[in-house]
C-alpha positions in Angstrom: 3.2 -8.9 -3.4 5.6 -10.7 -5.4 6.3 -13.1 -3.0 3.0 -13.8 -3.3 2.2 -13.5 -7.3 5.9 -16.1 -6.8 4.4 -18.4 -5.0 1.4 -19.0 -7.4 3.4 -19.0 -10.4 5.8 -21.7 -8.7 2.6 -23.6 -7.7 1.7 -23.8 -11.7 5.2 -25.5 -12.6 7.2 -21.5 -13.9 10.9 -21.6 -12.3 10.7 -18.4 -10.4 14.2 -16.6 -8.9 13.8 -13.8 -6.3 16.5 -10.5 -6.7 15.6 -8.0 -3.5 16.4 -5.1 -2.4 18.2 -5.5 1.3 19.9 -3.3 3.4 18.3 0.2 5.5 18.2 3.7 3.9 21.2 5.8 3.7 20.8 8.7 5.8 22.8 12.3 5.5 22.4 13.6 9.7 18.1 13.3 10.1 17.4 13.0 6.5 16.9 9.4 4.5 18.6 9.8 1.2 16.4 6.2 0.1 15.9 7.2 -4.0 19.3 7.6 -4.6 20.6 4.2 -3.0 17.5 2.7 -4.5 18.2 4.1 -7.7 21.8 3.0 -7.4 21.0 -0.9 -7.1 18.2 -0.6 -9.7 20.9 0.8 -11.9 23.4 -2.1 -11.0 20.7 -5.0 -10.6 18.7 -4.2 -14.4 22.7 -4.3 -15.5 23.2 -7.8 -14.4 20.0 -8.8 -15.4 19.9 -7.7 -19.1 23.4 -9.0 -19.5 21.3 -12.4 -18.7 18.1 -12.1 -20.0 18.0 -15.1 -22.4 17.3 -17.2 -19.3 14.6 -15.1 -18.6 10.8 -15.5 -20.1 9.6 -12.4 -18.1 11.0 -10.2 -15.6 9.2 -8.0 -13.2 10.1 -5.0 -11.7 8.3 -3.0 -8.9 9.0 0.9 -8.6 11.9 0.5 -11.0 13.8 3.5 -11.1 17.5 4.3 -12.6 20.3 7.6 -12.7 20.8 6.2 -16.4 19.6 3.1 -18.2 21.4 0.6 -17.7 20.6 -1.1 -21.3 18.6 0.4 -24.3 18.7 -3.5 -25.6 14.7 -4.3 -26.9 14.4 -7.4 -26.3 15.7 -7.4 -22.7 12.8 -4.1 -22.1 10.2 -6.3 -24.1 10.1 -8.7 -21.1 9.7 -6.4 -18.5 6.8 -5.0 -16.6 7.1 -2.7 -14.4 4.4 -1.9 -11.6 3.3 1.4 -10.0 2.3 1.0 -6.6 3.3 4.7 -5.4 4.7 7.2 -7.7 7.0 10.0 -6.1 5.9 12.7 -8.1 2.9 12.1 -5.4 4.6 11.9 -2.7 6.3 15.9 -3.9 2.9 16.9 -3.7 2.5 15.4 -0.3 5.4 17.3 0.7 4.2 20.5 -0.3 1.1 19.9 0.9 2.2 19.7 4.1 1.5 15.9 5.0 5.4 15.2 5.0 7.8 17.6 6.5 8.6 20.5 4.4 12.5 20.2 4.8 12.3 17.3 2.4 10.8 19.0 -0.6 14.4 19.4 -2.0 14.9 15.7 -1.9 11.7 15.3 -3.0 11.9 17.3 -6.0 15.0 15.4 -7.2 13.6 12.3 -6.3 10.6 12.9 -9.0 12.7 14.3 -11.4 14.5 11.4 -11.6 11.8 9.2 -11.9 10.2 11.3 -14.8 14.0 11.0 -16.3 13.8 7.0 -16.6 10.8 6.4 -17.7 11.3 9.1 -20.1 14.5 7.8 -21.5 12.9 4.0 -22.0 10.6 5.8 -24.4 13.6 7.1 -26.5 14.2 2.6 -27.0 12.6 1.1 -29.9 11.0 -1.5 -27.8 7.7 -2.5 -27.5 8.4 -2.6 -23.4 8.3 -2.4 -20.4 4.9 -3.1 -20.1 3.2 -0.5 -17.2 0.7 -1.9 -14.6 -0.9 -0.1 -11.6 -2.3 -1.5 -8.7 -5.2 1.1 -8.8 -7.0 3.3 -11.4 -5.6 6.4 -10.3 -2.1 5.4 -10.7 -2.9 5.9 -14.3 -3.2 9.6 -13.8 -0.2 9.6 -11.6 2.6 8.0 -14.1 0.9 10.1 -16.8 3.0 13.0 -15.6 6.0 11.1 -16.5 4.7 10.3 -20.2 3.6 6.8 -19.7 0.1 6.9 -21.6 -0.8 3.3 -21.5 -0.6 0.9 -18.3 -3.3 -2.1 -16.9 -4.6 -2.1 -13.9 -4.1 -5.3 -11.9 -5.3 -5.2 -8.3 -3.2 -6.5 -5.2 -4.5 -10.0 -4.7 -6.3 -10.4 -1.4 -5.4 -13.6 1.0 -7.3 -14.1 3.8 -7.8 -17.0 6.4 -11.4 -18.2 7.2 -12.6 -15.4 9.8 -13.8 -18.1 12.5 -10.3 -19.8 12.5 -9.5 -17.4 15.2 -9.7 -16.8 18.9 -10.7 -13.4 19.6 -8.1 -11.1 20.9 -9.8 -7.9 22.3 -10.1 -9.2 26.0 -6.1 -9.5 26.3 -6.1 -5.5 26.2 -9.5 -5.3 28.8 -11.9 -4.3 25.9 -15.3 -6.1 27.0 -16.8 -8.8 24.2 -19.8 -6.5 23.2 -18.0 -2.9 22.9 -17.9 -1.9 19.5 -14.5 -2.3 18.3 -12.5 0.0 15.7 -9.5 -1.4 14.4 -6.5 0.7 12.3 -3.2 -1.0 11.1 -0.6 0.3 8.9 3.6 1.7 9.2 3.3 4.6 11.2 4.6 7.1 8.3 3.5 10.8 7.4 1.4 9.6 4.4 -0.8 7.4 6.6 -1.4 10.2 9.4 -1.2 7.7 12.3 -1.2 11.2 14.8 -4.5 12.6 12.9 -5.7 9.3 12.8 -4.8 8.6 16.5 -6.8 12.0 17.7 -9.9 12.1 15.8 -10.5 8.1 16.6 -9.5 9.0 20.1 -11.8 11.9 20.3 -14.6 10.1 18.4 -14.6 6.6 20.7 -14.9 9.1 23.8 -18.4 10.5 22.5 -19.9 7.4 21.6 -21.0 4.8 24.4 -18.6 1.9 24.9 -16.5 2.2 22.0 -12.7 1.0 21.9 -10.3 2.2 18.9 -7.2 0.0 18.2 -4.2 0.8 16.3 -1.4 -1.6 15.5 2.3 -1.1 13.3 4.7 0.3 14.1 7.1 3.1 12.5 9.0 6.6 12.5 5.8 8.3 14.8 5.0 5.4 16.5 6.5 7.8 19.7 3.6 10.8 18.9 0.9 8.4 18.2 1.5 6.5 21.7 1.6 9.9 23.6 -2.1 10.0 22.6 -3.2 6.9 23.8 -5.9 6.0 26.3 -8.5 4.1 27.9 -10.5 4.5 24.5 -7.3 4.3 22.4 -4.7 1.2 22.4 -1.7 1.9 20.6 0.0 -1.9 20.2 2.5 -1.4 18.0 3.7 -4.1 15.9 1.6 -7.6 15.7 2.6 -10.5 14.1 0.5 -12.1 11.1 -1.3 -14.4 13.1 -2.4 -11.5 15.4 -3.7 -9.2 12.9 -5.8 -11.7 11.4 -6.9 -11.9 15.2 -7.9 -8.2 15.0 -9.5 -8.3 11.9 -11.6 -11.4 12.8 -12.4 -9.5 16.2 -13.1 -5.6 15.5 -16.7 -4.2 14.5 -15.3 -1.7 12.1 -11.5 -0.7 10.2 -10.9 2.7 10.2 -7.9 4.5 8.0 -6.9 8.5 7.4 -4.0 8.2 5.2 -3.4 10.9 3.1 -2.6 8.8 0.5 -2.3 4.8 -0.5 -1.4 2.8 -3.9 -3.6 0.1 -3.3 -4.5 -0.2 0.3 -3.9 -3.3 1.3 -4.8 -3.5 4.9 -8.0 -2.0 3.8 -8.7 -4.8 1.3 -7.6 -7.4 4.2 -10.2 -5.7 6.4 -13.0 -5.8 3.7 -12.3 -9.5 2.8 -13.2 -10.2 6.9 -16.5 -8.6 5.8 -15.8 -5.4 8.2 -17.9 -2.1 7.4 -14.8 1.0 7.0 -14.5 4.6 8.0 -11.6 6.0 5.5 -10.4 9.2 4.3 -11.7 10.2 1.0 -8.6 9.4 -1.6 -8.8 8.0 -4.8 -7.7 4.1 -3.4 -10.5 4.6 -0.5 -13.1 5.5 -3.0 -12.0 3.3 -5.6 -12.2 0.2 -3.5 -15.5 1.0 -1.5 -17.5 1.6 -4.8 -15.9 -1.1 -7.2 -17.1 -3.4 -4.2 -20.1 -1.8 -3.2 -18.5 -2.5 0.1 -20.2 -0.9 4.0 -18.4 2.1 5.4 -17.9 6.0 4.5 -15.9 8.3 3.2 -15.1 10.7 5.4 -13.3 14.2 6.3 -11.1 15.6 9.0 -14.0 15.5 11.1 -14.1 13.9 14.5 -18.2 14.4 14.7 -18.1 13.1 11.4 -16.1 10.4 12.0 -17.9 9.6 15.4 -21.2 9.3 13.5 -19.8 6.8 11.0 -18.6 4.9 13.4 -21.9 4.8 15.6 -23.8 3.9 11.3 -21.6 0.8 10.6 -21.5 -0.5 13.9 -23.5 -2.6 13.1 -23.1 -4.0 9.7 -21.3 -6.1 7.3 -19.5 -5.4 3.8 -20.2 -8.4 1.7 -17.5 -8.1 -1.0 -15.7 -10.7 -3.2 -12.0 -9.7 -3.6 -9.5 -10.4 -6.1 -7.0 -13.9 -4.9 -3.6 -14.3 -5.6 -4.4 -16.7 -8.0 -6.3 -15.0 -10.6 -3.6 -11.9 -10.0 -0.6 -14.7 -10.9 -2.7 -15.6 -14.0 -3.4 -11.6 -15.2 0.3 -11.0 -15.1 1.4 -14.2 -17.3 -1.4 -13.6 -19.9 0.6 -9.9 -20.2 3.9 -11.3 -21.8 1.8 -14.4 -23.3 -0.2 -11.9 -25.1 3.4 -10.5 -26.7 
């Protein structure tokens, strides 16, 4: 995404630098302490940056979270935004729950409390920032239970080649041209279910009459969502860009049971190809399928459910008009214009 949002402002004559995040999570035996090294070079990278900030006109951040603040200096925080994509506070819920593995809700706790900690020490500054955006509505909800009461919502731009650009790609893996095609890509992590998602698309393609369910991305499960593959279930792993678009330009319908998403955007990818979707029934899922008015269902846990979604939208088309990087480049200037 900000590669992205980058690229557009470049494109409208803004000098744009880049300061990422690299390097894997730090792990303590089978667990992945990420917050605290993420917090660590948040801590260290905002400290550099405010030291700086006069050669700065904006500065975004994404999921910015810190042990202490590394500045209480308003007029570095007045050209900040900060963006929500996921909160953790969610993802403790997820953990308890059940979704992710019950082990981590230690980590987990400390993780959220932390993030409820910095945000709540930025209100202590006299500073008219950061300025809060979400990616979706419900986010909004979300980082209210860390005190942040106002925030805009600014979708995830949508880019998408021209659908007929593409040979099709189904007959390299033997599914015949006029099989009804379900497509699902995504990381293979506890909070998109690949496994559920896996059996209950398994289980539903072998009821219906020639019906082929892909899933593609790889991840920590990709191991226990390939032990359920089969003739009606492909498990591919990764694919390049190129290939996806492949798969999106070639499947009937895109199917997705996470248990929860910020703003989804393989989802949106698979709308702006005009495919009908069969999704779980979260607050992203429903938020993008009625603001768009867009072909699919909502579904639950169901594999008859599911199976009877499927066998619906075979057939159809959404016909939705997605936000472009363009107009999202332009919503996030007129933020620190508007100041």
């Amino acid at each position: 995404m900000a590669e992205r949002v980058g690229e557009e402002w470049g494109a409208l004559g803004h000098d744009v630098d880049y300061i990422l995040a690299k390097g894997a999570a730090a792990r303590v035996g089978t667990i992945t302490i990420g917050v605290p090294g993420i917090a660590l070079w948040w801590y260290r990278t905002l400290k550099e940056i405010a030291a700086n900030h006069q050669q700065y006109d904006l500065i975004w951040t994404h999921q910015p979270v810190a042990p202490l603040l590394p500045t209480t200096d308003s007029t570095f925080w007045n050209k900040v935004i900060a963006t929500t994509h996921t909160t953790l506070h969610r993802e403790y819920e997820l953990v308890r729950e059940g979704v992710y593995p019950t082990r981590l809700l230690p980590y987990y706790w400390l993780a959220k409390t932390g993030e409820a900690h910095f945000h709540q020490s930025l209100a202590t500054i006299d500073a008219a920032g950061p300025h809060y955006t979400v990616v979706s509505p419900h986010l909004r909800d979300e980082i209210n239970q860390f005190g942040i009461e106002t925030s805009t919502y600014i979708p995830n731009g949508v880019f998408t080649p021209e659908a007929d650009s593409f040979e099709p790609i189904r007959s390299k893996y033997g599914i015949p041209e006029t099989a009804t095609l379900v497509f699902n890509i995504g990381s293979l992590t506890p909070q998109k279910r690949p496994e559920v998602c896996a059996q209950h698309l398994r289980a539903a393609a072998e009821t219906l009459d020639d019906t082929y369910v892909v899933m593609a991305g790889d991840g920590p499960l990709r191991e226990a969502v390939s032990s359920h593959a089969s003739e009606s279930l492909r498990v591919i792993g990764y694919v390049s860009e190129n290939e996806k678009w492949r798969w999106f330009s070639d499947a009937d319908i895109f199917a997705s049971l996470s248990a929860y998403e910020g703003m989804p955007v393989a989802t949106a990818e698979a709308l702006s190809f005009n495919l009908p979707v069969v999704l779980s029934d979260i607050p992203s899922h429903r938020h993008l399928v009625e603001t768009y008015d867009a072909a699919g269902s909502l579904i639950t846990d169901d594999t008859a459910e599911i199976a009877k979604a499927i066998a619906t939208h075979r057939n159809e088309r959404s016909a939705v008009s997605l936000p472009s990087w363009p107009a999202v480049a332009e919503q996030y200037l007129e933020i620190i214009q508007q100041r």
